[in-house]
C-alpha positions in Angstrom: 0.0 0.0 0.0 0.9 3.5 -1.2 1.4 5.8 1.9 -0.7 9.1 1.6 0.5 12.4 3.0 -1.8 15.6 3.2 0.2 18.4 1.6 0.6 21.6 3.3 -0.6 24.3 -0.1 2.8 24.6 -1.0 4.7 21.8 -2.5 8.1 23.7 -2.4 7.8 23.3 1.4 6.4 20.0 1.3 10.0 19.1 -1.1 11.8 21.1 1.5 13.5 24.1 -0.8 14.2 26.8 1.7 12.8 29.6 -0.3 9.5 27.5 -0.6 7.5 30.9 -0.2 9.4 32.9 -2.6 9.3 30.2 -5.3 5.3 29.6 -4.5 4.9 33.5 -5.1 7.0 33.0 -8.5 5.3 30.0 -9.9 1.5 32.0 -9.3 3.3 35.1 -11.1 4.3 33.4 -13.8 1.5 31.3 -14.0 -0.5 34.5 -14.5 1.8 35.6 -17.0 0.9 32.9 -18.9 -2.4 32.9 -18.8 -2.2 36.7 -19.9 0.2 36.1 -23.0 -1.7 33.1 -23.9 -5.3 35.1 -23.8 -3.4 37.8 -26.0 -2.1 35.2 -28.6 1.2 37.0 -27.7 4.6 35.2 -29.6 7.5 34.8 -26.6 9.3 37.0 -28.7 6.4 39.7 -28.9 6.7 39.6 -24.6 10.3 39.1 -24.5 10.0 42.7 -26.1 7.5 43.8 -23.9 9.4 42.5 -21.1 12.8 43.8 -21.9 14.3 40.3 -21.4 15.4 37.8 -24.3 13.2 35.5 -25.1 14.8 32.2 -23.9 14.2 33.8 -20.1 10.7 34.2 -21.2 10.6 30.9 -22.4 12.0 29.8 -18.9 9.8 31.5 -17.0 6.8 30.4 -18.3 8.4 26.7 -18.0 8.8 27.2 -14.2 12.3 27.7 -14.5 11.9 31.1 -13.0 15.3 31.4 -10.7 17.2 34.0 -11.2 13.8 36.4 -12.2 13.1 38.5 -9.6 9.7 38.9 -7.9 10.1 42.3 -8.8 10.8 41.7 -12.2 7.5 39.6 -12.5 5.6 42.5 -11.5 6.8 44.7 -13.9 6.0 42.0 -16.6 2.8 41.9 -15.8 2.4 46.0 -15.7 3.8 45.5 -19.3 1.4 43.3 -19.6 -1.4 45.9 -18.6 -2.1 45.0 -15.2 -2.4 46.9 -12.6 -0.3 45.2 -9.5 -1.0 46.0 -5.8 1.0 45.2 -2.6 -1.4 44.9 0.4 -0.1 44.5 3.9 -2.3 43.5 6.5 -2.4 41.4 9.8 -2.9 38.1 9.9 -6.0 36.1 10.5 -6.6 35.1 14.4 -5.3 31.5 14.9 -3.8 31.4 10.9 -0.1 31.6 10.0 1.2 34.9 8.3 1.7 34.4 4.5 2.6 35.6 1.4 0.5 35.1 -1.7 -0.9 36.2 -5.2 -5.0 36.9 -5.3 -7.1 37.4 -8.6 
């Protein structure tokens, strides 16, 4: 029998990277990013320009191979993208663990 374990929302914690936070944040950036590009029948090489990057770390990115591009960087991709992106700070829930995440 196959033993089950519950995983914990992030699976970069649950394969025990130590920037399992940062690298959940990435992956929801980029997966936006791709959703965006895709919905705009953009080429990689029509974002890469949009981007400022060459289009191989475009291609990367949207691979999951996003070390090495900042959260920052992200961001800005997706204000060249058109959208409007928004930092909110706020305390955490009573009884939850603080975290760091990407709505809608």
């Amino acid at each position: 029998m196959i033993e089950v374990h519950e995983g914990s929302g992030n699976v970069y914690a649950d394969l025990g990277f130590a920037d399992a936070g940062s690298m959940l944040v990435k992956a929801q950036l980029a997966s936006k990013i791709a959703a965006i590009i895709k919905r705009r029948k953009l080429t990689q090489i029509q974002a890469a320009g949009l981007f400022g990057m060459p289009q191989p770390k475009v291609s990367a990115m949207l691979r999951g191979h996003f070390r090495g591009i900042s959260e920052e960087k992200m961001m800005r991709c997706l204000v060249a993208l058109g959208q409007n992106v928004q930092i909110v700070v706020k305390p955490a829930s009573k009884g939850s663990a603080a975290e760091l995440s990407v709505a809608a």
